[in-house]
C-alpha positions in Angstrom: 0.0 0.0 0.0 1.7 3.2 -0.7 1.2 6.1 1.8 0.8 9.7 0.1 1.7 13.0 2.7 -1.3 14.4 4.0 -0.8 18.4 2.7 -2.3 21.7 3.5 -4.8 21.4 0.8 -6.2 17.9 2.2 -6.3 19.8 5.5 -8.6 22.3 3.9 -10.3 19.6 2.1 -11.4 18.2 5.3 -12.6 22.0 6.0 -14.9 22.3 3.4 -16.7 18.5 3.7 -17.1 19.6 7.5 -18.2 23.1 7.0 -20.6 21.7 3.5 -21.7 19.2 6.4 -22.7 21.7 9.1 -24.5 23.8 6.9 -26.9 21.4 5.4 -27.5 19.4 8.6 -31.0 19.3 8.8 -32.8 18.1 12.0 -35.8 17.2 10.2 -37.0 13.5 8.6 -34.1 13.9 6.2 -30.6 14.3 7.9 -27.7 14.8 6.0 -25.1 13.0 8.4 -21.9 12.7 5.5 -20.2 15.4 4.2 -17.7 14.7 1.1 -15.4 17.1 -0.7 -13.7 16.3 -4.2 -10.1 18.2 -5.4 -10.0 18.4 -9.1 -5.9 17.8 -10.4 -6.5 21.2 -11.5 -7.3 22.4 -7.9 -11.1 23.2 -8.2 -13.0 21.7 -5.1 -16.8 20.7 -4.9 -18.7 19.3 -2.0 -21.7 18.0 -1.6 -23.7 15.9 1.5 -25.7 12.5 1.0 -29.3 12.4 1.0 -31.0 10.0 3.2 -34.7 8.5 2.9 -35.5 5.2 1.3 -33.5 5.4 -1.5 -30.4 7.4 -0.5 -27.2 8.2 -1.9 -23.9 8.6 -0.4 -22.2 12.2 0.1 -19.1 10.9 -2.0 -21.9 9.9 -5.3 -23.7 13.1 -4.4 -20.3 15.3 -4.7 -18.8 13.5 -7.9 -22.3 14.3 -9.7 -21.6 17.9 -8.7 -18.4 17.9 -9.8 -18.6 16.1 -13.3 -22.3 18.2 -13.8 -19.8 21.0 -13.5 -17.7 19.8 -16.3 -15.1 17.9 -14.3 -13.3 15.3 -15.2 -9.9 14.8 -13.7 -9.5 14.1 -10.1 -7.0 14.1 -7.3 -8.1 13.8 -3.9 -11.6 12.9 -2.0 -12.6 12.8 1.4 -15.6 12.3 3.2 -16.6 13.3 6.9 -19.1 12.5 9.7 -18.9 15.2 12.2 -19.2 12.2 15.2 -15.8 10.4 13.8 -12.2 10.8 15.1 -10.7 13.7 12.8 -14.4 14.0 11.6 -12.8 11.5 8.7 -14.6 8.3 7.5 -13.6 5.8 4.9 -15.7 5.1 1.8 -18.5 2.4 1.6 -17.7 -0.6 -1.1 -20.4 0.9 -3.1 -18.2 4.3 -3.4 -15.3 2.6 -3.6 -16.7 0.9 -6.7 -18.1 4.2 -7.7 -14.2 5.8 -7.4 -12.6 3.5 -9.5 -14.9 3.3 -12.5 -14.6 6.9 -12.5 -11.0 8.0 -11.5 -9.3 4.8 -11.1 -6.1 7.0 -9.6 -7.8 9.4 -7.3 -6.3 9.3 -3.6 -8.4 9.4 -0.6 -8.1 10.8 3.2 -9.3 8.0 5.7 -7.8 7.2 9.2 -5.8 4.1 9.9 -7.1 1.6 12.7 -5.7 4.7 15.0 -7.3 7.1 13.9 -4.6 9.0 12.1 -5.1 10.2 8.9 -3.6 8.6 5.9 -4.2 9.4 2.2 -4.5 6.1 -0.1 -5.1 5.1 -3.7 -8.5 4.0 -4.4 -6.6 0.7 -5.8 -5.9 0.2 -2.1 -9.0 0.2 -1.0 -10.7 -2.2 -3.3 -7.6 -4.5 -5.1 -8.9 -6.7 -7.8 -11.8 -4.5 -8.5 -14.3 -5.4 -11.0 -13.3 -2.9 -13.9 -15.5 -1.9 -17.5 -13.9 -3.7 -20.4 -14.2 -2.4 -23.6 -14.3 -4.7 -26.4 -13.1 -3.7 -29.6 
């Protein structure tokens, strides 16, 4: 497993999933408990939270339809929070996982280590032998 250095900008990264988190908690029937936030390799950042109810989505599927309705396509880092969770960091579902490596099979991602230190990974890491799409020509 390699081990990228956490930076200042996954630092801020954090920020922004915590602080799109907090400002779209909502105490009525639909809480919005995960926040995620996406770097683009260009530097551009979009967050978004999940939406809950009987056929939720996950704040990291919410916040990569954000970023590619936006027009992105190239990605670098993603994290995604719970404001109850050591660092406020959590790691990705399988169904995200999935989800990461169909669409940005090199993206890193901030989670914390069975310590509860952060630690950035490649999505590879996360989910080795990964189903994957194969084009047949």
């Amino acid at each position: 497993m390699t081990l990228y250095p956490i930076t200042a900008e996954d630092h801020n990264l954090i920020q922004t999933a915590l602080e799109t988190l907090a400002r779209n908690f909502d105490e009525g029937i639909y809480n919005h408990t995960v926040g995620a936030a996406i770097r683009c390799k260009d530097g551009t950042v979009y967050s978004g939270v999940n939406c809950d109810g009987n056929h939720g989505s996950c704040a990291e599927y919410i916040t990569m339809g954000i970023a590619i309705s936006a027009g992105a396509r190239k990605f670098d880092t993603i994290v995604a929070v719970h404001e109850k969770m050591p660092n406020g960091v959590i790691s990705p579902c399988g169904n995200c996982r999935q989800m990461l490596i169909e669409y940005c099979p090199d993206i890193k991602v901030i989670l914390n280590d069975e310590n509860h230190n952060l630690i950035k990974v490649g999505i590879q890491d996360l989910l080795p032998f990964a189903w994957k799409p194969v084009i047949v020509v």
